[in-house]
C-alpha positions in Angstrom: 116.5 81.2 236.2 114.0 82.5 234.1 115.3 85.6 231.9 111.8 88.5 231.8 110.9 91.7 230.1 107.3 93.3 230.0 104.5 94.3 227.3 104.4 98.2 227.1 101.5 98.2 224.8 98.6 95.8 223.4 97.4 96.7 219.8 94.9 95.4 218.0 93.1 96.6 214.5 89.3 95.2 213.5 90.5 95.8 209.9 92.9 94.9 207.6 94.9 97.8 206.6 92.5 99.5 209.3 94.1 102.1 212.0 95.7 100.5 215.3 94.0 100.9 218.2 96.2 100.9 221.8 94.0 99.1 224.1 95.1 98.5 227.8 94.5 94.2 227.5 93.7 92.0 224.9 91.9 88.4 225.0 94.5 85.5 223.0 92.8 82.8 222.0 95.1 80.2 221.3 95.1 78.7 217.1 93.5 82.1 216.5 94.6 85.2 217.8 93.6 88.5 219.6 89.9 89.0 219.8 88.8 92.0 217.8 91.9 92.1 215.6 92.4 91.7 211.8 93.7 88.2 212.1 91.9 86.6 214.7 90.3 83.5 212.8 90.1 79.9 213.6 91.8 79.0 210.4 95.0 81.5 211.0 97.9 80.1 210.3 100.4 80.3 213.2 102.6 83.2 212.2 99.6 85.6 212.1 98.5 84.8 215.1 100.4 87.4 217.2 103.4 89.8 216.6 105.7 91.5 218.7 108.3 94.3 218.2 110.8 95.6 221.2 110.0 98.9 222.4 113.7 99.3 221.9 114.3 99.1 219.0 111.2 102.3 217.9 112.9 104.2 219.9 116.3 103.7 217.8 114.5 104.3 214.9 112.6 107.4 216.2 116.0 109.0 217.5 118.0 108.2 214.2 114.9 109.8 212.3 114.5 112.5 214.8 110.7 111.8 214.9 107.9 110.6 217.0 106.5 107.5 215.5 103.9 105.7 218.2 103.9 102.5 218.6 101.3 101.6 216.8 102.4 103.1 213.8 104.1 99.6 213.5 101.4 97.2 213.3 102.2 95.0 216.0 100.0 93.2 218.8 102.8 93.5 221.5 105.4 96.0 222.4 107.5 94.7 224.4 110.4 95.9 226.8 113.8 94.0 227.9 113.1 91.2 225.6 115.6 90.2 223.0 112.8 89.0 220.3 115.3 87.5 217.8 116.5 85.0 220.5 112.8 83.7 220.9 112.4 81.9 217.2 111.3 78.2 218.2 111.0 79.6 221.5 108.0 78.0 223.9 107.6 81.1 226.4 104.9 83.3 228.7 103.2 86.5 227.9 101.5 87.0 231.0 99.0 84.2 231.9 99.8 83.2 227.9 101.8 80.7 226.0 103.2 81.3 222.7 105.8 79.8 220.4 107.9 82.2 218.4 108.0 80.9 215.1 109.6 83.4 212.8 111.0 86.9 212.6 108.6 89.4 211.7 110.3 91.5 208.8 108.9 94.6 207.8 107.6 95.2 203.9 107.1 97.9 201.8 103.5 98.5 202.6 104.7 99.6 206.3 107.5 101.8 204.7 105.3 103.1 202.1 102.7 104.1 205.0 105.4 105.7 207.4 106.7 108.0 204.6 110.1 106.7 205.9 112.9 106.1 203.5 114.8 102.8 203.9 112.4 101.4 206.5 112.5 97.5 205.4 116.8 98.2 205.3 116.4 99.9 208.7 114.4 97.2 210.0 115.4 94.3 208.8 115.8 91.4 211.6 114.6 93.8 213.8 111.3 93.9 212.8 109.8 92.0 215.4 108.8 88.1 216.2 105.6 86.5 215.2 104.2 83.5 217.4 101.8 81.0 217.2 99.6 81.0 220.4 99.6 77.8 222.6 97.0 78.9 226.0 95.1 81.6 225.7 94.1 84.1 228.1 94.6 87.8 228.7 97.0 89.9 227.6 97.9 93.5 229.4 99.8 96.4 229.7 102.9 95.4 232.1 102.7 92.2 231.8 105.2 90.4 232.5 107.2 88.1 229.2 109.3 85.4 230.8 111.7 82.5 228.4 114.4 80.6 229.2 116.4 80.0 226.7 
């Protein structure tokens, strides 16, 4: 039986170093990335292609900080809900109509702590930063759907 969780937000930034933008669905075109955003190139290389971060784990950070950080203050494609990302490294799985590999954990770095104002962020994050993957089919991505592995 197939273990699922669900995308709570799609993100996407034209820009590098540019604002996040929420969008309700994203078109994945697979070797590249998400249409429209920073990374999206036929040359990417397969960790940049898409990264996700557990919806879970902002909301730890935002109750130990006692703050309201959105979700796209963490420069992600995918939020994601129910899904234990760590467990998904060399992982074949579906995001919606979508195959992706995971290929590595997504750490944070000083740039995003730096930008947050938050003390400690790469220590507070660390290994739970998030998953990038390489992606295998494209197709669309949206808001609630649903992220099923097996592992």
């Amino acid at each position: 039986m197939p273990n699922e969780g669900r995308i709570i937000a799609v993100c996407i930034s034209p820009a590098e170093g540019g604002p996040i933008k929420a969008v309700t669905e994203a078109v994945a075109i697979a070797g590249e990335g998400l249409k429209g955003d920073r990374y999206c190139a036929s040359d990417a290389l397969s960790k940049t292609q898409l990264t996700l971060i557990e919806s879970e784990v902002i909301d730890a950070l935002n109750s130990e900080l006692a703050k309201a950080l959105p979700v796209t203050a963490f420069r992600r494609n995918l939020v994601t809900e129910g899904v234990r990302l760590n467990s998904l490294v060399g992982v074949t799985f579906g995001v919606g109509e979508v195959q992706v590999q995971g290929i590595e954990l997504c750490e944070p770095c000083a740039y995003l702590q730096d930008l947050l104002g938050v003390p400690e962020l790469v220590k507070r994050l660390t290994h739970k930063g998030g998953l990038r993957c390489e992606i295998l089919e494209g197709g669309v991505i949206a808001c609630d759907n649903l992220v099923r592995y097996q592992l």
